[in-house]
C-alpha positions, 0 to 999 in steps of 0.5 A: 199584881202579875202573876210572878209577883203572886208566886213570889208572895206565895213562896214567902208564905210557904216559907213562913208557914213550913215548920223548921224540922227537929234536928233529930227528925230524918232527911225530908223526902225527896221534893220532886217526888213529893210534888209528883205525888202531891199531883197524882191526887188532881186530875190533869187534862195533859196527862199531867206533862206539865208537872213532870217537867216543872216538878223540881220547882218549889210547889207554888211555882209548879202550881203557877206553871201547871194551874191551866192543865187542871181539869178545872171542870172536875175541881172546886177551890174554897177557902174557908180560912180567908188566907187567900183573900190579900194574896190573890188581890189582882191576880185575874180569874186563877186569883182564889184558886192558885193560891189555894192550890199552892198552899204549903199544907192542903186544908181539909176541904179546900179542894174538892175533886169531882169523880174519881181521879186517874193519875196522869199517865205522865206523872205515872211513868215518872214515879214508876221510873222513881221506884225503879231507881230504888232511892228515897235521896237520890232525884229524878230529873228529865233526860234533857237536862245534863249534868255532871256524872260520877265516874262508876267503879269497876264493880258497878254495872248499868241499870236498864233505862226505861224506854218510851218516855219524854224523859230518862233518869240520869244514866249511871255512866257519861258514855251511856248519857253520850249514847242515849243523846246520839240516838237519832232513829225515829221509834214510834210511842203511844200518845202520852194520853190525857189531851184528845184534841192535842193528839189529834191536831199532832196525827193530822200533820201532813205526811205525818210517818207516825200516825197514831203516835209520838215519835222519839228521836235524840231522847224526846217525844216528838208529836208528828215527824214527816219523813220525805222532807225530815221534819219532826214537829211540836203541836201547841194547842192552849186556847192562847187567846182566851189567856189573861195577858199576864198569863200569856206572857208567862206561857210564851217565856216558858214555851220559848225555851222548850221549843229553843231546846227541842230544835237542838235536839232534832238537829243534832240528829239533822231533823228540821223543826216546825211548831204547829199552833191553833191561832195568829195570836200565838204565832205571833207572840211566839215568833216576837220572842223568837224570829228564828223559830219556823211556826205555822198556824194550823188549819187542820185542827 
């Protein structure tokens, strides 16, 4: 069974497991938001980065996309119902693990924490950026995805944007969207945090302008950007060889259309784009996917 197919399985049994709400009961809350406090309570070797940008997907999804950024030494799974037993059937090593973490409901000691969890700073500045907003309706969704804008009255005025973050909430006017888009000066900003070795590969680019920090350019964080030659650059550091094969092909199809959309957005705003990754293996899947991508594999990390 691959890995979409034990998503699938899991969304069906979330579905038939989610009681239908009384008609008299209040609007359910927020989902993203829902999934971004549900997360907070697990410790996240990527500052919990991952879930921010999965976080508007049904939690089973997230927890698919986001199991590898789990500190997994810190977290123990059980399943002292047998529930996961049909469903993990096949599914490599994440088996046992994934399904419990992608239950509907969190059975008591089904997950067991080491330590005392800091929420991941990622996931912090999303739901700060949610209180700021003041709407238990309304979602937050990522800078880099458009959508259609309601015209303001006369009497509305902009709210200030949260500035330093991979992604914005929408802004409340199509021309501040335009603005925001068109924002091509480099701004230094602190590491994300959470992931010392990605950090570090990201600081050790060559020529690198913006030592000791990412650099926001056109609304995203990029990790390095070399500024005689105009590049900004994307540091990958997964330990791709070491993935499962279903796994790996899960990782480059989402990792494609990340990278696909970051290129357009260094190049409106006339930066070229190069990928950094740690092994021949994941340039080379990288690169089936995509030819037009520039990749290197990186000898300085």
């Amino acid at each position: 069974m691959r890995f979409s197919a034990c998503t699938a399985l899991l969304l069906l049994l979330s579905a038939c497991a989610t009681p239908t709400p009384h008609p008299k009961e209040p609007a359910a809350r927020n989902p993203r938001v829902a999934n971004l406090q549900r997360a907070a309570k697990l410790p996240w070797t990527d500052g919990g980065r991952c879930v921010v940008r999965e976080a508007s997907q049904p939690w089973p999804v997230l927890a698919e996309r986001c199991f590898q950024a789990l500190d997994h030494d810190r977290i123990r799974f059980k399943d002292p119902a047998g529930r996961c037993a049909i469903a993990s059937t096949g599914v490599a090593a994440m088996g046992v693990g994934l399904c419990v973490l992608a239950a509907p409901e969190l059975v008591v000691g089904a997950v067991i924490i080491v330590g005392v969890v800091v929420v991941g700073v990622a996931i912090k500045e999303a739901l700060d950026a949610y209180e700021l907003r003041g709407s238990s309706t309304e979602e937050v969704e990522p800078a880099t995805q458009t959508r259609p804008l309601k015209e303001p009255s006369a009497e509305q005025k902009p709210k200030p944007e949260p500035s330093g973050q991979d992604w914005f909430p929408p802004g409340p006017t199509e021309p501040l969207e335009r603005e925001r888009r068109l924002d091509c000066t480099p701004r230094p900003v602190p590491h994300l945090g959470g992931d010392a070795l990605h950090n570090r590969c990201a600081d050790r680019v060559p020529q690198n302008g913006f030592l000791g920090s990412d650099v926001l350019v056109n609304g995203k964080r990029f990790d390095a950007l070399q500024l005689r030659a105009r590049v900004l650059w994307e540091v990958k550091t997964d330990n791709f060889d070491t993935y499962p094969p279903e796994l790996q092909e899960i990782v480059i199809r989402k990792q494609v259309r990340e990278l696909q959309r970051e290129r357009d957005l260094a190049r409106a705003c006339g930066f070229n784009f190069w990928v950094g990754v740690r092994s021949a293996a994941h340039r080379a899947a990288l690169r089936d996917a995509d030819p037009s991508l520039d990749i290197v594999v990186m000898d300085w990390c």
